[in-house]
PALODREN-964106 format. One record per atom (N, C-alpha, C): residue in one letter; x, y, z. Coordinates in steps of 0.001 Angstrom, whole numbers, plus 500000, padded with zeros to 6 digits. Example, Ala and Ser with C-alpha at 12.3 -4.5 7.8 and 13.67 -1.06 7.14 Angstrom:
<pts>
A513190494310507800 A512300495500507800 A513200496700507800 S512850497750507080 S513670498940507140 S512900500030507870 
</pts>
This chain:
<pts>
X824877457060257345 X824995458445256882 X826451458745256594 X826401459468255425 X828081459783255324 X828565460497255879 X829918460821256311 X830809461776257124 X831143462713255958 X830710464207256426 X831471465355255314 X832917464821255641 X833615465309254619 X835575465587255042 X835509466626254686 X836013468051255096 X836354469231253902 X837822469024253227 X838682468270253548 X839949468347253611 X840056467144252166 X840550467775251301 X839998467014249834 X841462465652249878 X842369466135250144 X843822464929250187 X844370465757251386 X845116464350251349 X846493464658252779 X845551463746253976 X846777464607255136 X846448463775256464 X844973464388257056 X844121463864257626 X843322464743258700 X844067463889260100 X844126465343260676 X844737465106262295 X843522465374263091 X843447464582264624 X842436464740265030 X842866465370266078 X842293466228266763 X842293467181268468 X842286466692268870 X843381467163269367 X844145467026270846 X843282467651271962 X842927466741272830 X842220467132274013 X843270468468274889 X842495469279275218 X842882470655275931 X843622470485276963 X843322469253277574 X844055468965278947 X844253467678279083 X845061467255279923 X845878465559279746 X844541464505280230 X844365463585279569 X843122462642279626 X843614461734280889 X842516461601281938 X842909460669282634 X841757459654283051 X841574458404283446 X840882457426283970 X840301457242285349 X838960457235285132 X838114457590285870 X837586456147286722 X837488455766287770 X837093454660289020 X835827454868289357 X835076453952289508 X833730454034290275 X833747453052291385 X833406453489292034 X833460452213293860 X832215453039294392 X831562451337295003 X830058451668295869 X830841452891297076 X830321453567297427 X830392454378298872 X829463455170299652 X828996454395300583 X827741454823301620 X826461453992300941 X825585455037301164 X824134454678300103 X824646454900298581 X825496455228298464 X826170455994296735 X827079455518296211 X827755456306295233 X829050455653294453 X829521456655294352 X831117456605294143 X832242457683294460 X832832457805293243 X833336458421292922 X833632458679291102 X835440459057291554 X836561458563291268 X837969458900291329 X838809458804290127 X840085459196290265 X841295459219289388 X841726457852289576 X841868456778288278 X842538455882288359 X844190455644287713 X845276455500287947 X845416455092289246 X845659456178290409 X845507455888291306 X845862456418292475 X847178457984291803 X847349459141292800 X848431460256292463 X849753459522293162 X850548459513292919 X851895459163293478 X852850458406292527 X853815457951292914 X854343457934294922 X854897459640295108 X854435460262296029 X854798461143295994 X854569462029297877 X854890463035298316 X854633463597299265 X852938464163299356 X852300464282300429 X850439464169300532 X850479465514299726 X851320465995299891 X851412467782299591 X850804467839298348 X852425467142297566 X852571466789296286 X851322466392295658 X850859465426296231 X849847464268295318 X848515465242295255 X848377466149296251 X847004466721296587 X847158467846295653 X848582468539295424 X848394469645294440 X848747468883292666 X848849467842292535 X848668467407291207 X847173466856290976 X846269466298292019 X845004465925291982 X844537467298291170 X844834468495291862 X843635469496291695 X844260470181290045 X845041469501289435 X845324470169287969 X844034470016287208 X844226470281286056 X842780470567285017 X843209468544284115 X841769468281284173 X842483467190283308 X841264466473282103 X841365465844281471 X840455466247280235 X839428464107280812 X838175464150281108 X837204463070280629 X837385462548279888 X837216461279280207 X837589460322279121 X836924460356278322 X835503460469278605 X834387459960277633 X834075461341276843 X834061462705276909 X833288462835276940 X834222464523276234 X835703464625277470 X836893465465277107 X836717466815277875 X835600466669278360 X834831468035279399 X836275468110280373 X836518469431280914 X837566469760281852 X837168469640282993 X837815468511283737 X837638467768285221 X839018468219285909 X838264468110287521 X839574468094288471 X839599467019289599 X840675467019290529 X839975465962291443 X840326466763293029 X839947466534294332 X839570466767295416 X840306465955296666 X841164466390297184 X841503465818298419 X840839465022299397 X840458463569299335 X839976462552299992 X839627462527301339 X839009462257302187 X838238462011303259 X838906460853303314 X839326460209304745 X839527458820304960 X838528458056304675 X837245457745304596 X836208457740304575 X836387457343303101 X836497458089302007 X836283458041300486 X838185456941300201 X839308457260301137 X840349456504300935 X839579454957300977 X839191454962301737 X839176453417302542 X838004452664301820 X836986453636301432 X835868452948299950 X836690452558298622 X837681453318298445 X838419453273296816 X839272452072296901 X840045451980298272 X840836450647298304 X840623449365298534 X838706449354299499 X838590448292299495 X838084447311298401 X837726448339297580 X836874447481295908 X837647447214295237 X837805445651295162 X838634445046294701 X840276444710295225 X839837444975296479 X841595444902296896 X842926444257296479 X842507443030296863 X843160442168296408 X844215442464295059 X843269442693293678 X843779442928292491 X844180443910292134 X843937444898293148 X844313446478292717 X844494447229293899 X844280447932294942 X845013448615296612 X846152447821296833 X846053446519297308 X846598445523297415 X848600445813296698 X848223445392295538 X849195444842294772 X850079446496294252 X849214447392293895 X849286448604293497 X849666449559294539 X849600449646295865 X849689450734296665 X850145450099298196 X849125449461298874 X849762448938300046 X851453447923300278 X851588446858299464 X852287446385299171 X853727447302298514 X853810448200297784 X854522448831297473 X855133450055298277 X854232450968299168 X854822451853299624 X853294451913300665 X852872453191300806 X851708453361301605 X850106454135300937 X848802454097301434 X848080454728300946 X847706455986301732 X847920456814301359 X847963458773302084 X846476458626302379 X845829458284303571 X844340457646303253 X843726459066304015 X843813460114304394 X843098461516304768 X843805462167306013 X843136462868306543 X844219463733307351 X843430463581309007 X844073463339309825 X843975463609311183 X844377464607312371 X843788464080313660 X844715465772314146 X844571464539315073 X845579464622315998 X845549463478317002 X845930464458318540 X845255464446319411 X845297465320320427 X845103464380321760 X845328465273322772 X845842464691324118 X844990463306324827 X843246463281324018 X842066462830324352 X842120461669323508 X842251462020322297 X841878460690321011 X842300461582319875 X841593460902318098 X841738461650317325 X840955462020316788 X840944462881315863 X839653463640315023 X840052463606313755 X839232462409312378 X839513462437311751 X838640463929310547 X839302463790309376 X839096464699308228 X838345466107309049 X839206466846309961 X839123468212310879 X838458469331309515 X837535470030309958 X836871470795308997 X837581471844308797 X837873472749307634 X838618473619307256 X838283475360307545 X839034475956307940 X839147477579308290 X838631478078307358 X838408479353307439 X838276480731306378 X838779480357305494 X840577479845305459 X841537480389304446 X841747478778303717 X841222477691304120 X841066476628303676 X841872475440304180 X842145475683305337 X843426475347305949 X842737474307307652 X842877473242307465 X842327472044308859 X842589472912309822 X841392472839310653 X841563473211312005 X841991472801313195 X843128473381313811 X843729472420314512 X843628472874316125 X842697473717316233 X842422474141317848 X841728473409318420 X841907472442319450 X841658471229319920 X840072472065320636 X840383472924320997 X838771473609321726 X837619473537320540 X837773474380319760 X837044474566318904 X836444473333318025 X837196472685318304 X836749471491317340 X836072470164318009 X836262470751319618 X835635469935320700 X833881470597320789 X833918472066320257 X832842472681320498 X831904472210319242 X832399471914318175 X831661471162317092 X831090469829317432 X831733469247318409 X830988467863318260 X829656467868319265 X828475467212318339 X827172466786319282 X826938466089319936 X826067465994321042 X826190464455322023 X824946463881321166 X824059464652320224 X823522463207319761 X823898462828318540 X825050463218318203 X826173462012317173 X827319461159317405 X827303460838319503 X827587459978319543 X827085458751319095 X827700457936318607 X827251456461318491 X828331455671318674 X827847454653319722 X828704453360320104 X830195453851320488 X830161455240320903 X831572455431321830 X832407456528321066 X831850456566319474 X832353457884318971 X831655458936318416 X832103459874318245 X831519461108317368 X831456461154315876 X830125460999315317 X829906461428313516 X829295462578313301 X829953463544312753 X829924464445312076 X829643464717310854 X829030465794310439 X828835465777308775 X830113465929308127 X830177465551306624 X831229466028306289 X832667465084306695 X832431464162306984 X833125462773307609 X834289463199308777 X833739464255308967 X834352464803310134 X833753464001311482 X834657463243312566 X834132462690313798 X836154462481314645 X835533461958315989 X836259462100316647 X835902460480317820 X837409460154317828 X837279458780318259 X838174458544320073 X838182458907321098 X838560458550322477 X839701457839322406 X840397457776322895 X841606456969322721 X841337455447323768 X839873455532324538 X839596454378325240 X839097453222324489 X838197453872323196 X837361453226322142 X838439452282321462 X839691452754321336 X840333451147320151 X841596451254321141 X842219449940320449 X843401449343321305 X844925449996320252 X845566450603320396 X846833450757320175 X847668449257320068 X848828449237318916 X849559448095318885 X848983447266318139 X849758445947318445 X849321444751317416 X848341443849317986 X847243443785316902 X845704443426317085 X845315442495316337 X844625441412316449 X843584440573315218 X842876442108314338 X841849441567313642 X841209441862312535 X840138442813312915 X839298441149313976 X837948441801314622 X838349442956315759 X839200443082316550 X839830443899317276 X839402445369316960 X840831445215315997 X840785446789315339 X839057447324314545 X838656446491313693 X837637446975313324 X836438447160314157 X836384446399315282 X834880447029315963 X835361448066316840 X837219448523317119 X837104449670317641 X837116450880316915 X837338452160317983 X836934453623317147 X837640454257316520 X838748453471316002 X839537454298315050 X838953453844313452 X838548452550313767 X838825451993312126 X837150452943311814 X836498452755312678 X835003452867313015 X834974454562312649 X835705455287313109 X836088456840313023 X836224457356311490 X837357456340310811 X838219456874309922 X837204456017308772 X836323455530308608 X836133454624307984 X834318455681307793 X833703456376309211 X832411457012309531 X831793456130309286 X831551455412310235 X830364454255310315 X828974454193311475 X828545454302311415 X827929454174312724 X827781452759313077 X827805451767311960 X827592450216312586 X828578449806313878 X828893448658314037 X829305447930315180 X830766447697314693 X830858447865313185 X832494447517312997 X832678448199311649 X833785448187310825 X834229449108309967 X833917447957308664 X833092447957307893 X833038446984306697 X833937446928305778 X834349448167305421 X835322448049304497 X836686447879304847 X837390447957306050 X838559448058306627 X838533446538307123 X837543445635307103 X837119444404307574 X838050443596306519 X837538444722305389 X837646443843303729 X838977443798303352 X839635444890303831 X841185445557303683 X842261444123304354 X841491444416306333 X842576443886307175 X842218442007307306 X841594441880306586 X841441440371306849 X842853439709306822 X842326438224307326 X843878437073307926 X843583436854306426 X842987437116305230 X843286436275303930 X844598436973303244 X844452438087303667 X845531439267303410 X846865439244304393 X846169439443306038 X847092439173306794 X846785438617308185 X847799437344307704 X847381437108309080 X847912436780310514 X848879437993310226 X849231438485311557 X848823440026312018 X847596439949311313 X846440440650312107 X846986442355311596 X846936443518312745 X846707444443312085 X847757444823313175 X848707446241312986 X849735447170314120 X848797448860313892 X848338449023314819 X848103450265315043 X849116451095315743 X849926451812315311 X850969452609316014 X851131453900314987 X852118454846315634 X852066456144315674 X851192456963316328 X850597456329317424 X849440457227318106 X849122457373319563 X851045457606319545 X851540457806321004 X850734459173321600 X850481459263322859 X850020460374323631 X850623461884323318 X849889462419322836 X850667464038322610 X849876465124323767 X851062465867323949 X850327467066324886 X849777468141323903 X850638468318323036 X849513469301322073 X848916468318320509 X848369469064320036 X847588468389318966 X848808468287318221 X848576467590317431 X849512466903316085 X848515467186314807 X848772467669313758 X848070467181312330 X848925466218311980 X848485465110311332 X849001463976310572 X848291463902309335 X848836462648308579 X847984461804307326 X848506460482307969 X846660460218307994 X847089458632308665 X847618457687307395 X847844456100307611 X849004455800306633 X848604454024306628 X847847454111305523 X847500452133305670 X848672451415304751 X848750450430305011 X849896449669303932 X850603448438304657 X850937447346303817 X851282446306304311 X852335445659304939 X852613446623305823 X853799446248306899 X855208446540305676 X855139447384305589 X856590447621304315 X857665447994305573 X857072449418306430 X858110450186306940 X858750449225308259 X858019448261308875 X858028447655310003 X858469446048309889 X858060445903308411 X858377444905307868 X858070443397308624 X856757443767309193 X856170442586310305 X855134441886309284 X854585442450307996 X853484441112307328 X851771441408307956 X851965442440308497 X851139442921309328 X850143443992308363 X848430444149308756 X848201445649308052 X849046446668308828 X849732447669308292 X850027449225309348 X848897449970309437 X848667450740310403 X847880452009310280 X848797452688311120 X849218453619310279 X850199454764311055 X849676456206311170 X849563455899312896 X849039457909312826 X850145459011312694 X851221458555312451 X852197459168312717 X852790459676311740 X852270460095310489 X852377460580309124 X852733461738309256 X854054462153308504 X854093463343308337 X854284463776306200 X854524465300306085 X854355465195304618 X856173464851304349 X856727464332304406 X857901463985304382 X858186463111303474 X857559461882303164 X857629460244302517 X856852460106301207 X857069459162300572 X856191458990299078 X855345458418299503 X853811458049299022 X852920457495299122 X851985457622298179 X850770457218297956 X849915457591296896 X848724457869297954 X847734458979296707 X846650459356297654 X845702459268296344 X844591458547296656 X843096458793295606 X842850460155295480 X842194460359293948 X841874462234293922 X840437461802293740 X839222462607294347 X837831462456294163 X837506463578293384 X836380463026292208 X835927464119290991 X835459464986291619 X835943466398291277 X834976467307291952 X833447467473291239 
</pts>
């Protein structure tokens, strides 16, 4: 079929999409698939990266006005493990860190992705957020919550430098990851000896008397410079890093 032109000579220019086009990720996550901004927002402060996620930005396919959504550790730790190697890996851990969701780390253990106030803002009253959790969503030593909200004992995982299997069958990777299985699959996929194998450093998640908010902090031993996975609870918004934006 032929294309009308109305435009008899000269240039035809074509539209300009309304808002800046960006590239869209698909990674399995849960029973489902997770739809993100490729690449990753950064290097930049969590602040930063989380208020450029939520700008207006134009579909690739299609040019419809999209935004993206501040990550769940949970949705971090699905986006980085697909395909690691060729892309988390080389792109984000190795280079600086991945801003992988937000924690509150309190006198007991921690509570990852803390559910948000009235005003939209993590809740950080260690009571209240003790009064949310159910005893029948313990499983295997921690708390799952809807909303990838759960809470992990500080008896459940080992602090410091760990093998692989270690860290993942305890309750942080298990927490931050919302699993109910016996170990964290995708953080399995992350911290392996093929990657590293001097195993994994869990630190920043010294004992506090009052609660802390953090952004916990995966990446390949850059700051410590041991060759090691990091997981740092000890994030503050201070440092560059990159953070995944999820389609709203």
């Amino acid at each position: 079929m032929a294309i009308e032109i109305k435009e008899q000579y000269g240039i035809i220019t074509a539209e300009r999409p309304e808002f800046p086009p960006i590239n869209l990720f698909r990674v399995p996550h849960k029973q489902g698939d997770l739809v993100l901004a490729h690449p990753a927002f950064g290097p930049n402060y969590f602040s930063k990266n989380v208020e450029v996620m939520q700008k207006n930005y134009s579909h690739p396919q299609t040019g419809e006005r999209i935004s993206f959504s501040e990550p769940t550790t949970s949705e971090s730790i699905s986006a980085a493990a697909y395909g690691f190697e060729t892309m988390a890996k080389p792109e984000i851990f190795d280079l600086r860190w991945l801003q992988a969701g937000r924690i509150l780390r309190t006198s007991e253990g921690v509570f990852a992705n803390p559910p948000r106030d009235r005003e939209g803002s993590p809740i950080t009253d260690e009571k209240v957020l003790k009064q949310l959790l159910k005893a029948d969503k313990k499983i295997n030593g921690i708390y799952l919550m809807d909303n990838d909200f759960g809470f992990a004992p500080y008896e459940t995982f080992k602090r410091g430098v760990q093998d692989c299997d270690s860290f993942v069958q305890g309750g942080l990777a298990r927490v931050l990851e919302h699993t109910q299985e016996e170990q964290a699959k995708n953080l399995r996929t992350i911290a392996s000896p093929k990657f590293y194998k001097r195993g994994v450093n869990v630190w920043g998640f010294d004992d506090v008397k009052e609660p802390v908010l953090r952004v916990v902090g995966l990446d390949s031993g850059r700051v410590l410079g041991d060759g090691r996975l990091g997981v740092d609870g000890g994030w503050g918004d201070y440092d560059n890093g990159y953070a995944f934006g999820v389609l709203k």
